[in-house]
Biopython code that builds the backbone (N, CA, C, O; Angstrom):
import numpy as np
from Bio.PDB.StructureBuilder import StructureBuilder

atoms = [
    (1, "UNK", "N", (0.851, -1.182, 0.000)),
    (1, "UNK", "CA", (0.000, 0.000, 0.000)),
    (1, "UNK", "C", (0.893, 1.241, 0.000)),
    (1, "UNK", "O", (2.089, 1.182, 0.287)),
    (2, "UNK", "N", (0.336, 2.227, -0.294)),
    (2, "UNK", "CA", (1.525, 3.445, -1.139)),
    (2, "UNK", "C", (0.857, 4.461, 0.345)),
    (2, "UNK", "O", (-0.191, 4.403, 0.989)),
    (3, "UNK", "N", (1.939, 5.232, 0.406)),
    (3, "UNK", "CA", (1.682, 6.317, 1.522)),
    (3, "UNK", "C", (-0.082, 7.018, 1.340)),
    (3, "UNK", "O", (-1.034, 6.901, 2.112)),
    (4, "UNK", "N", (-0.010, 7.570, 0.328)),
    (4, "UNK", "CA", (-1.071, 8.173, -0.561)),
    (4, "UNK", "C", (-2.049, 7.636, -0.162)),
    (4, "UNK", "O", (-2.874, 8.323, 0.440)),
    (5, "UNK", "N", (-2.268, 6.316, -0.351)),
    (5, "UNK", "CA", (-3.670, 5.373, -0.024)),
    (5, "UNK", "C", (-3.841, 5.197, 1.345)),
    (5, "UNK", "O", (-4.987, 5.187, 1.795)),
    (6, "UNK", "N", (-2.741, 5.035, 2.186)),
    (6, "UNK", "CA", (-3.072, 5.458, 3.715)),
    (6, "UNK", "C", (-3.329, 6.924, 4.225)),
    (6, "UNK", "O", (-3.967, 7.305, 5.207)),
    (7, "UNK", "N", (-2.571, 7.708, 3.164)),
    (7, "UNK", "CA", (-3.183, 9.010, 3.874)),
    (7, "UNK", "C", (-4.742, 9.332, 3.656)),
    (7, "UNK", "O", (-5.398, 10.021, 4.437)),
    (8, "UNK", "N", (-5.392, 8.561, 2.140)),
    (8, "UNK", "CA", (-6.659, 8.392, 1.987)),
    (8, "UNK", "C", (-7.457, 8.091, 2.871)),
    (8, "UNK", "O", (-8.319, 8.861, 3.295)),
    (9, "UNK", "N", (-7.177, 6.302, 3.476)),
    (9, "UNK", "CA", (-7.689, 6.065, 4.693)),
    (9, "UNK", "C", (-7.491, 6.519, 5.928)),
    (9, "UNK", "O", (-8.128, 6.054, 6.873)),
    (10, "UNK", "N", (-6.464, 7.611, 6.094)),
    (10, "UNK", "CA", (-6.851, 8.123, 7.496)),
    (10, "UNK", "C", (-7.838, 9.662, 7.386)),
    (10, "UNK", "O", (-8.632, 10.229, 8.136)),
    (11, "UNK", "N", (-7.378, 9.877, 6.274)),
    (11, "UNK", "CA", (-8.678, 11.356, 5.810)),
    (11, "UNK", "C", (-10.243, 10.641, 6.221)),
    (11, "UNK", "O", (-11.173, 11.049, 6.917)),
    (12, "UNK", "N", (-10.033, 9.443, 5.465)),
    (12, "UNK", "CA", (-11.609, 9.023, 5.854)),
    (12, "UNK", "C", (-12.394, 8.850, 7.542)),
    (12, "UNK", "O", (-13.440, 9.141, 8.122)),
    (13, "UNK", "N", (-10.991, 8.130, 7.807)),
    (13, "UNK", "CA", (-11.315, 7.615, 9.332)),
    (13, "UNK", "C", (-11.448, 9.274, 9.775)),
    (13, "UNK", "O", (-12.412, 9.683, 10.421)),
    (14, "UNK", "N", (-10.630, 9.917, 9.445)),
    (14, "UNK", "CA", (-10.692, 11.365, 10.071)),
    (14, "UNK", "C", (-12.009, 11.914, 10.350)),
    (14, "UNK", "O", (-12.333, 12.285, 11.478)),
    (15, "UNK", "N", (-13.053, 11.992, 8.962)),
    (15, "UNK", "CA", (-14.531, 12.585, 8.409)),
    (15, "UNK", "C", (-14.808, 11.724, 9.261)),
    (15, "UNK", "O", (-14.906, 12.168, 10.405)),
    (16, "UNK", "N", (-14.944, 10.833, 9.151)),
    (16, "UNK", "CA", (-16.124, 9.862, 10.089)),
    (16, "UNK", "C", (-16.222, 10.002, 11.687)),
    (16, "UNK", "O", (-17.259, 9.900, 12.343)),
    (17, "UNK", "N", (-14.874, 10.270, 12.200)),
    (17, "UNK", "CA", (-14.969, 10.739, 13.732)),
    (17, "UNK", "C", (-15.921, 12.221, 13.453)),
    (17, "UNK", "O", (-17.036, 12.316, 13.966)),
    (18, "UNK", "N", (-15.437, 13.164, 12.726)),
    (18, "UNK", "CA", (-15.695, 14.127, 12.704)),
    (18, "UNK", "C", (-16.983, 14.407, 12.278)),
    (18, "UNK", "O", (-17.417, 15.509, 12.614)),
    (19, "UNK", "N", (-17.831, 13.562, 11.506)),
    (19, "UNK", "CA", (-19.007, 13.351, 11.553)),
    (19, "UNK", "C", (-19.811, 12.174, 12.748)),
    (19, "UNK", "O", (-20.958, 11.806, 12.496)),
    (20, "UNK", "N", (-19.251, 11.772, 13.741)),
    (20, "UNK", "CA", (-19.604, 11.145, 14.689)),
    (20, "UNK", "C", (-19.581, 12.590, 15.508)),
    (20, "UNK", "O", (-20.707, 13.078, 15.596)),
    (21, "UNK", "N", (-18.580, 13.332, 16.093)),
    (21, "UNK", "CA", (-18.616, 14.015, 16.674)),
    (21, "UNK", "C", (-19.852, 14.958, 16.598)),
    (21, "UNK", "O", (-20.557, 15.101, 17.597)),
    (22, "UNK", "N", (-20.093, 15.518, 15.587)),
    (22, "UNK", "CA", (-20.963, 16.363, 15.139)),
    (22, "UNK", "C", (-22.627, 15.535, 15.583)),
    (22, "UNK", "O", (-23.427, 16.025, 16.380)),
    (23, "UNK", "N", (-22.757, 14.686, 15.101)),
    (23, "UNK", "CA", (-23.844, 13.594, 15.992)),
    (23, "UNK", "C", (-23.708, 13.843, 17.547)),
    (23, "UNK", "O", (-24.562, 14.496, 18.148)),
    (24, "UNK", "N", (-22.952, 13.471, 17.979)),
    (24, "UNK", "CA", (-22.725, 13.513, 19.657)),
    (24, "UNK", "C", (-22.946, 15.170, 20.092)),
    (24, "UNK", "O", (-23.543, 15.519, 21.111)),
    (25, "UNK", "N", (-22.464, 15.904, 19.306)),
    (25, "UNK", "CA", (-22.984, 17.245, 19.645)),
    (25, "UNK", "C", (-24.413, 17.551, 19.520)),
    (25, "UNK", "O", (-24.815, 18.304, 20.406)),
    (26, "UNK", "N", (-25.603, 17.044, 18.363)),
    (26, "UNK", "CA", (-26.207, 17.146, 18.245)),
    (26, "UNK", "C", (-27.620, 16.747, 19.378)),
    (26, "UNK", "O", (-28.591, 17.407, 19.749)),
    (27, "UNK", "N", (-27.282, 15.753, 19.584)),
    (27, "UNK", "CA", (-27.985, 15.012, 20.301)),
    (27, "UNK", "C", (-27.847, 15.047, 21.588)),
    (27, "UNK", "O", (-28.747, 14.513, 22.235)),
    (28, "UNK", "N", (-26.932, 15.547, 22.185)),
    (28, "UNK", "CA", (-26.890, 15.846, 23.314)),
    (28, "UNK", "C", (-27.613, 17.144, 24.423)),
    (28, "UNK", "O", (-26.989, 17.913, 23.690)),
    (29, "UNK", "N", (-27.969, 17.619, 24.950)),
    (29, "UNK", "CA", (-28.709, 18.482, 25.794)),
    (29, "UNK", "C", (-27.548, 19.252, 26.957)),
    (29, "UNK", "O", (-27.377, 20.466, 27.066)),
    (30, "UNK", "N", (-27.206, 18.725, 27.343)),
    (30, "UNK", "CA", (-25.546, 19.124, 28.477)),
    (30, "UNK", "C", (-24.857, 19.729, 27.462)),
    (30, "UNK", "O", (-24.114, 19.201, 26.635)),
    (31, "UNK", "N", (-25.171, 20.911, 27.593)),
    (31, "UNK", "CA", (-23.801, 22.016, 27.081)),
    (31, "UNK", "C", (-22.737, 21.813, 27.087)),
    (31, "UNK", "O", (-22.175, 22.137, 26.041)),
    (32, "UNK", "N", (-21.866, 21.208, 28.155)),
    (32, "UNK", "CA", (-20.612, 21.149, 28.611)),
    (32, "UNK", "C", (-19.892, 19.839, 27.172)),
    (32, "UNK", "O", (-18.944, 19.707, 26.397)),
    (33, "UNK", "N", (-21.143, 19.172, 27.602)),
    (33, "UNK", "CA", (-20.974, 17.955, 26.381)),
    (33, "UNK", "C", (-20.686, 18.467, 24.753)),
    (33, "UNK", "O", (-19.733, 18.355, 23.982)),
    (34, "UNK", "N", (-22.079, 19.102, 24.674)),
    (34, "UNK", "CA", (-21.889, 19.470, 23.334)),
    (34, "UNK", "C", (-20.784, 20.465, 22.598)),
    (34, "UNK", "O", (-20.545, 20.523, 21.392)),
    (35, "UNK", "N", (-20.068, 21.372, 23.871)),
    (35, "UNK", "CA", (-19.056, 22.198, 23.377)),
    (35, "UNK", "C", (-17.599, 21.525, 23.275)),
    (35, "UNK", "O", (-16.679, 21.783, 22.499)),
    (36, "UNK", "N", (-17.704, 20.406, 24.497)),
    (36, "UNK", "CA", (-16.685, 19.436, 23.597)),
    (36, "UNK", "C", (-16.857, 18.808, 22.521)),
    (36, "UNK", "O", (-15.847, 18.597, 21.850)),
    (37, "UNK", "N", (-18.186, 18.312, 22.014)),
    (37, "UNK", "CA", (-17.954, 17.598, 21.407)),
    (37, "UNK", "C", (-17.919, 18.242, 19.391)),
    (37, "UNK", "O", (-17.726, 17.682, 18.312)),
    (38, "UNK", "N", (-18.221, 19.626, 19.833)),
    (38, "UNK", "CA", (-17.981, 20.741, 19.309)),
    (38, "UNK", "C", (-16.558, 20.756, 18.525)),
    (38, "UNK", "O", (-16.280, 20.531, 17.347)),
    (39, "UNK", "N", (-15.827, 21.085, 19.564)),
    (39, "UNK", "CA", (-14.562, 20.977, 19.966)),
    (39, "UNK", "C", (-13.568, 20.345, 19.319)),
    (39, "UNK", "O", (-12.471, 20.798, 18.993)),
    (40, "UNK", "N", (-14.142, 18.963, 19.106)),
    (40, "UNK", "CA", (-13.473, 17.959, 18.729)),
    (40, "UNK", "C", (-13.850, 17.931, 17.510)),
    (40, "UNK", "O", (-12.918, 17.866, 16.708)),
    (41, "UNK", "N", (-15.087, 17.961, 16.995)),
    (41, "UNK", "CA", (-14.930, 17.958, 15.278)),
    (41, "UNK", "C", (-14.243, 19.024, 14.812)),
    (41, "UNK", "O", (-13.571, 18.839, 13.797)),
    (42, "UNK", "N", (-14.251, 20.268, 15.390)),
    (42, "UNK", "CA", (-13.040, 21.623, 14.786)),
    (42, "UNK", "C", (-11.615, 20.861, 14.391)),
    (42, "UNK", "O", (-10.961, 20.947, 13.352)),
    (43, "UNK", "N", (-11.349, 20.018, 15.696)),
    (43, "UNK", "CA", (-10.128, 19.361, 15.662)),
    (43, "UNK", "C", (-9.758, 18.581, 14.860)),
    (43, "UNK", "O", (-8.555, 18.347, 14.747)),
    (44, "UNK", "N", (-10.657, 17.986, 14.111)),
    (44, "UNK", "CA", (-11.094, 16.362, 13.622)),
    (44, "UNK", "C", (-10.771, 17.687, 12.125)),
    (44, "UNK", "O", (-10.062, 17.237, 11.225)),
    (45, "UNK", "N", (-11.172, 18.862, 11.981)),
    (45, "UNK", "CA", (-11.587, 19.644, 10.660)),
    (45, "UNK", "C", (-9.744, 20.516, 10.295)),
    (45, "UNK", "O", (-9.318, 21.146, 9.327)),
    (46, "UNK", "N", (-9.181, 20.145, 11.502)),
    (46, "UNK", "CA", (-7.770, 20.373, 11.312)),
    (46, "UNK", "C", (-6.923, 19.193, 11.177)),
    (46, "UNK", "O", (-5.954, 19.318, 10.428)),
    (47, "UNK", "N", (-7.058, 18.330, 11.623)),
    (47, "UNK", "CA", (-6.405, 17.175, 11.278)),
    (47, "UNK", "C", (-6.677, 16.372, 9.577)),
    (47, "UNK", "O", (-5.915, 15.707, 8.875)),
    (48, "UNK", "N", (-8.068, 16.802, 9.388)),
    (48, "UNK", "CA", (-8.099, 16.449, 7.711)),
    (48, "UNK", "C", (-7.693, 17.375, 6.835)),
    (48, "UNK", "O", (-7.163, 17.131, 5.752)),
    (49, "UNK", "N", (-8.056, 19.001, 7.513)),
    (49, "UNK", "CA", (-7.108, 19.991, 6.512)),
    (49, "UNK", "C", (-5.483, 19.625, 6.368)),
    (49, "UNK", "O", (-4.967, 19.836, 5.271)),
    (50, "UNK", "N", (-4.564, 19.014, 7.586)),
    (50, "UNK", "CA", (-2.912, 19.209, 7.506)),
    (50, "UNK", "C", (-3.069, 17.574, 6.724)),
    (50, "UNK", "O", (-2.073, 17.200, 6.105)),
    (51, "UNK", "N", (-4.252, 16.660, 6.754)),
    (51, "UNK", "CA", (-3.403, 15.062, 6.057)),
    (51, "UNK", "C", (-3.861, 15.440, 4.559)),
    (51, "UNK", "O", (-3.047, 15.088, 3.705)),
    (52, "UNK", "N", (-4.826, 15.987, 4.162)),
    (52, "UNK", "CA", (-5.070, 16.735, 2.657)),
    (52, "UNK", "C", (-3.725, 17.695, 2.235)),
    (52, "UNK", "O", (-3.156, 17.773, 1.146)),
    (53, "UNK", "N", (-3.548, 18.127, 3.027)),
    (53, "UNK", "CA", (-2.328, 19.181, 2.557)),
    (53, "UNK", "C", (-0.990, 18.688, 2.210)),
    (53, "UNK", "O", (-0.255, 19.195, 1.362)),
    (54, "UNK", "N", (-0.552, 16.943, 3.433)),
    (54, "UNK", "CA", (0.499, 16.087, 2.860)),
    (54, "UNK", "C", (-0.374, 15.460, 2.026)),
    (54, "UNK", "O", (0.307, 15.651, 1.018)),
    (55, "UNK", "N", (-1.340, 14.856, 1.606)),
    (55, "UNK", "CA", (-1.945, 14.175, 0.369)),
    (55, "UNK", "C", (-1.366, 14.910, -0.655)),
    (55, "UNK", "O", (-0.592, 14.269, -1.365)),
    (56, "UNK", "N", (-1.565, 16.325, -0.981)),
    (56, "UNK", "CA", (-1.956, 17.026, -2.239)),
    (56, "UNK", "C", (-0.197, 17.390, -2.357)),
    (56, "UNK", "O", (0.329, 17.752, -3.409)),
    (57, "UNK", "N", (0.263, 17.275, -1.545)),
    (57, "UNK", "CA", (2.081, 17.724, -1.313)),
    (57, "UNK", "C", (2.738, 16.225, -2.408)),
    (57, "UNK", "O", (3.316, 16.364, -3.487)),
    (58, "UNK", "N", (2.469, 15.089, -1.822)),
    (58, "UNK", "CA", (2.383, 13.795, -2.056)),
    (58, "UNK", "C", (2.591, 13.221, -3.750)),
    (58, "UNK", "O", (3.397, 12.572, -4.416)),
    (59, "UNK", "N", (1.251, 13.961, -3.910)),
    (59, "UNK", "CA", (0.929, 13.908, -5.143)),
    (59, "UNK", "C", (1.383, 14.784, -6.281)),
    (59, "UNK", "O", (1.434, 14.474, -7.471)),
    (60, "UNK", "N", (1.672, 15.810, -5.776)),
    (60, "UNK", "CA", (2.268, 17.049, -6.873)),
    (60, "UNK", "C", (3.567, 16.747, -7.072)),
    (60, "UNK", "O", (4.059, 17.089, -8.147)),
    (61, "UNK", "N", (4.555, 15.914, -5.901)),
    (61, "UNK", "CA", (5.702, 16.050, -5.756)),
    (61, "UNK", "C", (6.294, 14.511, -6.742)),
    (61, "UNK", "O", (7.421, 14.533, -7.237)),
    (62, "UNK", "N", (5.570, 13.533, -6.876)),
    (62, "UNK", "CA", (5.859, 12.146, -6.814)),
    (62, "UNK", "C", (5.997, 11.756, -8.487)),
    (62, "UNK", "O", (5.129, 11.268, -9.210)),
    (63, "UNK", "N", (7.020, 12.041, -8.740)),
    (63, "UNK", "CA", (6.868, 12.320, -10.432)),
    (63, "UNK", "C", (6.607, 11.161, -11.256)),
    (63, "UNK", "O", (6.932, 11.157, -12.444)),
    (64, "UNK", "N", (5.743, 9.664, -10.406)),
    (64, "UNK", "CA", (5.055, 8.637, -10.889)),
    (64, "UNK", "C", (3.756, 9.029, -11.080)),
    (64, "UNK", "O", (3.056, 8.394, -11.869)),
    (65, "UNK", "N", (3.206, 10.230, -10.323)),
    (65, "UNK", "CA", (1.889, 10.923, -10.640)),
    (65, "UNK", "C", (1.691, 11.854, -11.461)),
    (65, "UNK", "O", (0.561, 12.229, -11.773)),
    (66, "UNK", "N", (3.091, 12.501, -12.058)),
    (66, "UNK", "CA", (2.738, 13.459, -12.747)),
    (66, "UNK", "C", (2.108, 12.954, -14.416)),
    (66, "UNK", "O", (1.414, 13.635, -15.171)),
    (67, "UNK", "N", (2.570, 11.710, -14.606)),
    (67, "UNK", "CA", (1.838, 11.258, -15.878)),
    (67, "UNK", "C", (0.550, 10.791, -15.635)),
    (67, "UNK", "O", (-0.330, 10.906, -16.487)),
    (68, "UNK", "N", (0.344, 10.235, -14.465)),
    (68, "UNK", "CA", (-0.939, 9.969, -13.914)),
    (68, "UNK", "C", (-1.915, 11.035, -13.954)),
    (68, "UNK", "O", (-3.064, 10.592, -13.945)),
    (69, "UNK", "N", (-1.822, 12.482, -14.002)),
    (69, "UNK", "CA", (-2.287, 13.391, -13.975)),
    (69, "UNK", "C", (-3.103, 14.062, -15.232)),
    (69, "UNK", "O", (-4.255, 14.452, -15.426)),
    (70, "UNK", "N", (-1.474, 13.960, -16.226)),
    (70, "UNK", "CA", (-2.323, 14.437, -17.412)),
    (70, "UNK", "C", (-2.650, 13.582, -17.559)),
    (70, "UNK", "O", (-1.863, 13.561, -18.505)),
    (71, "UNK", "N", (-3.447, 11.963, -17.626)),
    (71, "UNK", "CA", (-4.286, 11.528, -18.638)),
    (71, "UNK", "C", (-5.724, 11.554, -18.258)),
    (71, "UNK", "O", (-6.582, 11.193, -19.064)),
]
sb = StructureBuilder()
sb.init_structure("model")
sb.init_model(0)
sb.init_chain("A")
sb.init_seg("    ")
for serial, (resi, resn, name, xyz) in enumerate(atoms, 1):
    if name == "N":
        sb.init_residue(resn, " ", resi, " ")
    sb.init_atom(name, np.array(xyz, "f"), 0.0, 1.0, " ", f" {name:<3s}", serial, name[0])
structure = sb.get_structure()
């Protein structure tokens, strides 16, 4: 498996906490709860912005993709 395809699968695992989180905020009634759990998808929304940013680094840089690109 190529770096790339794990950084794929952790972007995903990433969204999915981060859309769990967003559930747990929702549904909850305890403030205290929901501003963590708040909290944590912001976090969850920075951790997929910096593994997108080595994804897209990854890919621009890896000059087995650059023919991959133009076609």
């Amino acid at each position: 498996m190529t770096v790339q395809a794990d950084l794929k699968k952790a972007i995903a695992a990433a969204e999915t906490a981060k859309g769990t989180y967003a559930t747990f905020a929702e549904s909850t009634e305890d403030q205290l709860a929901k501003a963590m759990y708040q909290q944590l998808a912001m976090d969850m929304d920075n951790h997929i912005q910096q593994l997108n940013s080595r994804l897209n680094y990854l890919t621009e840089s890896n000059p087995m993709n650059q023919g991959q690109q133009q076609q």
